[in-house]
Each structure stands twice: as C-alpha cells, then as structure tokens.
C-alpha beads as a LAMMPS data file, in Angstrom:
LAMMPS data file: protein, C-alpha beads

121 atoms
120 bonds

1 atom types
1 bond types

-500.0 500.0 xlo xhi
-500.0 500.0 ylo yhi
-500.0 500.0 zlo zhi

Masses

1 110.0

Atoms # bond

1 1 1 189.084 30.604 -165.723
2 1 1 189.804 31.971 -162.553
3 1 1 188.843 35.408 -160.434
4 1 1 192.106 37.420 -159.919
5 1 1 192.004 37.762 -156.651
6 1 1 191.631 40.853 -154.653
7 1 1 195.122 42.506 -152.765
8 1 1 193.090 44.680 -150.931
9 1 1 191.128 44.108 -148.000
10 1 1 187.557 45.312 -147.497
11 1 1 188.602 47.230 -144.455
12 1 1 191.718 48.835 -146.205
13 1 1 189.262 49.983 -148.999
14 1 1 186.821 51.534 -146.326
15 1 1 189.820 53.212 -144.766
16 1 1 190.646 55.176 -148.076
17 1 1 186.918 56.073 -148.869
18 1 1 186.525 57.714 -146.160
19 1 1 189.941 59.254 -145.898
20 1 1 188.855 60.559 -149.109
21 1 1 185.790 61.813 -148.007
22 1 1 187.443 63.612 -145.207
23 1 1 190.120 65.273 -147.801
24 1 1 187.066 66.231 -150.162
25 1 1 185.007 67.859 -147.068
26 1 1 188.084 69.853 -145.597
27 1 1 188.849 71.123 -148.927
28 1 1 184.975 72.288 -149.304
29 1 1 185.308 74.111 -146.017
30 1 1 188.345 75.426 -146.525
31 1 1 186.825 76.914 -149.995
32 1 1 183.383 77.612 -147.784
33 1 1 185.360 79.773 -145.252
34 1 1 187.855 81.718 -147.906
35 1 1 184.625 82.703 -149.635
36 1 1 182.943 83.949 -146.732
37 1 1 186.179 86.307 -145.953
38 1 1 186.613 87.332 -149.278
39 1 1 182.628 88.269 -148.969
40 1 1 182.765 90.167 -145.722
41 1 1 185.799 92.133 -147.244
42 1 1 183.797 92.950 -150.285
43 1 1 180.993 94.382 -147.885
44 1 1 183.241 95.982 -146.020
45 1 1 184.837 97.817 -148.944
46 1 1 181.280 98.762 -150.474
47 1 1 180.659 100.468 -147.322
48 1 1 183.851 102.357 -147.077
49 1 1 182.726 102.949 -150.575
50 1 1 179.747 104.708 -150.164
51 1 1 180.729 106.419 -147.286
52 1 1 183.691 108.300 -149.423
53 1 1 181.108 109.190 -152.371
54 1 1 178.854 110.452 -149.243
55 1 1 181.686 112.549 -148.319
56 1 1 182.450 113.370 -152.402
57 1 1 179.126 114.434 -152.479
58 1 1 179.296 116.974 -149.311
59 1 1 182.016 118.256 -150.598
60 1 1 180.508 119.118 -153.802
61 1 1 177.529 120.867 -152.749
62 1 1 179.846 122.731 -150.304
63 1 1 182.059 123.900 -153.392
64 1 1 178.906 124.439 -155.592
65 1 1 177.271 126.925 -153.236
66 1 1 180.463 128.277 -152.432
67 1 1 181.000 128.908 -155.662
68 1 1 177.649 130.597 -156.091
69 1 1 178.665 132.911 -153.141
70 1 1 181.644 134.123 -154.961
71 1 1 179.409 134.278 -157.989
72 1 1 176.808 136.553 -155.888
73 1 1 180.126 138.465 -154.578
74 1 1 181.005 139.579 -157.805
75 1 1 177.999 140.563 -159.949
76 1 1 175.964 141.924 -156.543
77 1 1 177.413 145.198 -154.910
78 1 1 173.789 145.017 -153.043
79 1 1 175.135 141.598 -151.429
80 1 1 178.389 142.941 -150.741
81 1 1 177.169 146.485 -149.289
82 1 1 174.720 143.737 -147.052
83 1 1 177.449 141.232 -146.028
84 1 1 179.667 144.254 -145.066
85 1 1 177.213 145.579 -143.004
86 1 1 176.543 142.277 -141.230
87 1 1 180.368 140.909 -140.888
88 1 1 182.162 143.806 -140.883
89 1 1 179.277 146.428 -138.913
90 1 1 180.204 148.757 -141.909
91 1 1 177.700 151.746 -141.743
92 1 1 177.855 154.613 -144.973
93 1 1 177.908 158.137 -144.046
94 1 1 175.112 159.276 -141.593
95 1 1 174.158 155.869 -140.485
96 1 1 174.063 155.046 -136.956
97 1 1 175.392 151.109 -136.083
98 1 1 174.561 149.716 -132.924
99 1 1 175.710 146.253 -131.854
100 1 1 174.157 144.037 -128.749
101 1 1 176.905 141.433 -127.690
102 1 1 174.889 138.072 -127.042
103 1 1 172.123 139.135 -129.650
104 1 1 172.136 135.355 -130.802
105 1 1 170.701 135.062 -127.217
106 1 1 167.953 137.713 -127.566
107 1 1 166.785 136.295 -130.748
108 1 1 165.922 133.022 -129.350
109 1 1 162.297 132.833 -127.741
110 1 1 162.550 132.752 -123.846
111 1 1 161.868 129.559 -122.000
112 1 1 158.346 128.357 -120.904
113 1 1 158.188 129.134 -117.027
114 1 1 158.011 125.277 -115.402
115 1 1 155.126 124.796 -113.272
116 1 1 156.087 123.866 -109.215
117 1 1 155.169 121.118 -107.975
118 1 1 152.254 120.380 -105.754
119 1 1 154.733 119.976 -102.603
120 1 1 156.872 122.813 -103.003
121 1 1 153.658 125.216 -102.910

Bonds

1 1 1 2
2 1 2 3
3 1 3 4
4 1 4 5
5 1 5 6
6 1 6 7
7 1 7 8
8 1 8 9
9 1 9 10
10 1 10 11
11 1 11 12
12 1 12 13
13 1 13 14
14 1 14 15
15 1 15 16
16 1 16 17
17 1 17 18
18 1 18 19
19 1 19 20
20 1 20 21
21 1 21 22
22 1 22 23
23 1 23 24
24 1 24 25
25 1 25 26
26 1 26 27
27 1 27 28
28 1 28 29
29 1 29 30
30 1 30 31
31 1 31 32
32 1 32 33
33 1 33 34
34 1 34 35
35 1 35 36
36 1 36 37
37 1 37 38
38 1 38 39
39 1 39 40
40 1 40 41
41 1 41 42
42 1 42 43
43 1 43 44
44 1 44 45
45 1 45 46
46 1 46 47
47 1 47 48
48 1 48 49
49 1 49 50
50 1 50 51
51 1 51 52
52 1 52 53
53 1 53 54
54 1 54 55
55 1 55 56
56 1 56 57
57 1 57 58
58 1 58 59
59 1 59 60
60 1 60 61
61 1 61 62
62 1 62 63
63 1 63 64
64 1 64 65
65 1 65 66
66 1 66 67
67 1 67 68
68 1 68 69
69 1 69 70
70 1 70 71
71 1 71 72
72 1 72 73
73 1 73 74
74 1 74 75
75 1 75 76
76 1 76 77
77 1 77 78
78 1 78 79
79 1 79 80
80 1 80 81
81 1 81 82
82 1 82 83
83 1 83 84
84 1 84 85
85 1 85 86
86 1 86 87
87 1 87 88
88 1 88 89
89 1 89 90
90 1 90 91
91 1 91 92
92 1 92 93
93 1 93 94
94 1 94 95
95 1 95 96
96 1 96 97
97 1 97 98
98 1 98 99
99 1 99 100
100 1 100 101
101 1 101 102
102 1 102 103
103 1 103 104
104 1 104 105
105 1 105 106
106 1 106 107
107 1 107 108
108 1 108 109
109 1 109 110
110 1 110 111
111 1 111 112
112 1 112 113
113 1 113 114
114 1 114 115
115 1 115 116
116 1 116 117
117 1 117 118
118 1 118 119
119 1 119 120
120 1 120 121
C-alpha cells in the first residue's frame, strides 16, 4: 500500500490558515465595532430619554399646581379678593392703595458697606 500523496504544499497550507485567521479576526472586529455603535446609540437614547420624562415631569407639577390655583380661584373669594388686590391694586370702598415703583428693590436687605483698604485711608 501506498501514501496518497499530498497536492498541497506546506507553504500553500500556511498561506490559507492564516488567510483564514485574518478573515475570522476582521469579521470579529467588524462585529466588535458595530456593537460598540449600536451601544453608544443606546446610551445616547437613554439619556435623551430621561431628559424628556425630566421635562414630562416639570410639566406635570406645573399643570398640577396650576390646576390647584384654579381650584383655589374658584372655591376661595378670600384668594381672589387677595390676588386682586395684589395684581390688579384693587382697593373696596374706603380703602386707601398706595403703590412704590421699585418696591422689589426696597424689600431686599441693603448691601454690607465694604471696608477701604489700608492705602486708600
């Protein structure tokens, strides 16, 4: 009995291992680096996310205490004489109204005086 004897040479064979091995690790990084885009998109969509339910939730509280203001408007004539009075500078019969442009201004505490410096005395 004989050996068949090889086509191939040792070299050739070398050749396509490694060619193969090249194919395998380009497809792995190829896979590797669609992953990682399809990752940073994910993260990127979680934050836009959470920033729209941040703004969801703003907007609730805004239209739940709104809501409690009309509430307040309606059942409260006490709230409504008050808010009149402060908006509008409504006064009822007999009542004198007096109004100081800048008040904001007045209401604030004054600034501390700044000590001078040692040369300028």
């Amino acid at each position: 009995m004989e050996s068949p004897e090889r086509t191939a040479n040792p070299q050739t064979e070398k050749l396509i291992l490694w060619s193969c091995f090249l194919l395998l690790c380009t497809v792995v990084g190829f896979v590797y680096s669609t992953y990682q885009e399809e990752e940073d998109r994910l993260a990127s969509m979680r934050l836009n996310e959470n920033a729209k339910q941040d703004t969801f939730n703003a907007i609730e509280r805004q239209r739940d205490q709104t809501a409690r203001y009309i509430d307040r408007f309606t059942r409260d004539p006490e709230f409504v004489r008050d808010q009149a009075r402060e908006r509008l500078g409504v006064a009822e019969p007999g009542e004198v109204v007096i109004r100081l442009e800048g008040g904001a201004a007045l209401a604030q505490p004054a600034p501390a005086p700044q000590p001078k410096p040692a040369s300028q005395r």
